[in-house]
C-alpha positions in Angstrom: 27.6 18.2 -0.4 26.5 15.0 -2.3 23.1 14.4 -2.9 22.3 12.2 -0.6 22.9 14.6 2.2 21.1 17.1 0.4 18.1 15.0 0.4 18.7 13.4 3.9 18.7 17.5 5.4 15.5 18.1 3.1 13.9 14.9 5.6 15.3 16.2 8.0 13.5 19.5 7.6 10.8 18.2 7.0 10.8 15.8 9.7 11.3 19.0 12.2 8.2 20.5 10.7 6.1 17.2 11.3 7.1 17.3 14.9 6.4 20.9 15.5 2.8 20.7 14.3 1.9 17.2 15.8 3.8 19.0 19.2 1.3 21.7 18.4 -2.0 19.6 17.7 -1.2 17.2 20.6 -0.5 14.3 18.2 1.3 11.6 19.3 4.8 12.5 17.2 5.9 9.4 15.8 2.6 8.2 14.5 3.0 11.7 12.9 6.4 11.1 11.6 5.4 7.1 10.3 1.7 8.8 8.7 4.3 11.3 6.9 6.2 8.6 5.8 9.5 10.4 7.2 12.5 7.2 6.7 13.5 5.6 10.0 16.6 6.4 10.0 15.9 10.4 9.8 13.0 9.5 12.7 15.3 7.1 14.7 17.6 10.1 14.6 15.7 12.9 15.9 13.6 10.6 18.3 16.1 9.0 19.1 14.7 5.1 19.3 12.7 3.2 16.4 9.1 3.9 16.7 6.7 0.8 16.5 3.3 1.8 15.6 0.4 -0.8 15.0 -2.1 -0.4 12.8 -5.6 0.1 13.4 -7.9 -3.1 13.2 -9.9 -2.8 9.4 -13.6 -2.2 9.5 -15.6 -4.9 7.8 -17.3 -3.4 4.9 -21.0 -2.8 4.9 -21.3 -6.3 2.5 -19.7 -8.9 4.5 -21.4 -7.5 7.9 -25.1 -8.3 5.9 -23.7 -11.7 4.4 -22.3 -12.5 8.4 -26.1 -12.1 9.6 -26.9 -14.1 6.3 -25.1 -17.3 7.2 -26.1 -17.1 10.6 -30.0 -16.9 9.1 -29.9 -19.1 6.4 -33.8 -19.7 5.3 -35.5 -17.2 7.2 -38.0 -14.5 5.4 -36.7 -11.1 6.6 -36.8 -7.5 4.8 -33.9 -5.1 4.6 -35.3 -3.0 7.2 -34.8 -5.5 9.7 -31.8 -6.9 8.4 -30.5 -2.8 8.8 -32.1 -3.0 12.7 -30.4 -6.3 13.6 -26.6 -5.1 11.9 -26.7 -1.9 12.7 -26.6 -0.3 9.1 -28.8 2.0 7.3 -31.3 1.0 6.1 -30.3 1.9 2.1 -27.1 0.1 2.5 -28.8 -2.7 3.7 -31.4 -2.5 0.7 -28.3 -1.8 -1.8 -26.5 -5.4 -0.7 -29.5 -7.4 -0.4 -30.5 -6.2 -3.9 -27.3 -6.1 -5.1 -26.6 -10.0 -3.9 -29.0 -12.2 -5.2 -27.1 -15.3 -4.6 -27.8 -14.8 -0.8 -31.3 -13.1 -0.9 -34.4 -14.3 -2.9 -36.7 -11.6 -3.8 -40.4 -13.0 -3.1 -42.1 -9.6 -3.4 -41.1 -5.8 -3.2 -39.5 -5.8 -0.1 -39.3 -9.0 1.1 -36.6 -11.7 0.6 -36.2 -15.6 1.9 -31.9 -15.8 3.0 -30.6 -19.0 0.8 -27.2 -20.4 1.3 -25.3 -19.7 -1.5 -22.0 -21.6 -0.8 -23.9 -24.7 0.1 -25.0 -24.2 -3.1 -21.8 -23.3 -5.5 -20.9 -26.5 -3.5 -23.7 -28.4 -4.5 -22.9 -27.3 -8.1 -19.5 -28.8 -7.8 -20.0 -32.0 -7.0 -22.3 -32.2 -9.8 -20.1 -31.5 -12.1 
C-alpha cells in the first residue's frame, strides 16, 4: 500500500464519518463534506456526482452600512442615536464609527455631528495639488 492510498482511505474514513453525522443532524451532506474540506474526488466518489455549493452572500460590516447612510445624507446634523434607528445598528456601534470616522462626521458638540463628504473632499485635495 503506497502512501497515497493510505491517505486517500484515511479521507475516505473520514469522509464516511462527515456523512454519518450531517445524516444524523439533518445537514445537507455535501455542504458537510465541502465545510470539511473532504477532496472532490473522495466526495465525487462516495456521492457519486461533483457537489456545487454557493457561498453565502457577505454581510456588510457595521462601518460601510453607517458610511452608506452617510453619502446618502451628506450635510445633515444627526446624532448616533438616530443614525443607529435609521440603519438598524446599536446604538454603541453606531457611536464607535461615527467617533471613530471623523473624515465623514464633524463633532459640533457631545453628541451631535454635521455628515461632510469626505471623498468630495480627498477629491478636492487632488486637484489642488
Amino acid at each position: 500500500m503506497t502512501d497515497s492510498d493510505l491517505l486517500d482511505s484515511q479521507e475516505l474514513h473520514r469522509a464516511q464519518a462527515i456523512i454519518e453525522k450531517a445524516s444524523r443532524l439533518g445537514e445537507d451532506v455535501g455542504k458537510a463534506l465541502r465545510d470539511h474540506m473532504v477532496p472532490q474526488s473522495i466526495s465525487r466518489g462516495i456521492l457519486g456526482t461533483h457537489y456545487e455549493y454557493t457561498p453565502k452572500k457577505k454581510r456588510l460590516s457595521s462601518e460601510d452600512v453607517v458610511l452608506a447612510w452617510a453619502k446618502a445624507h451628506v450635510g445633515e446634523s444627526t446624532n448616533p442615536a438616530s443614525i443607529a434607528e435609521a440603519t438598524g445598528l446599536s446604538y454603541s456601534v453606531t457611536n464607535k464609527v461615527v467617533g471613530g470616522r471623523r473624515d465623514w462626521f464633524l463633532r459640533i458638540k457631545k453628541g451631535h455631528y454635521v455628515v461632510k463628504d469626505a471623498d468630495a473632499e480627498r477629491e478636492a485635495e487632488k486637484g489642488m495639488a
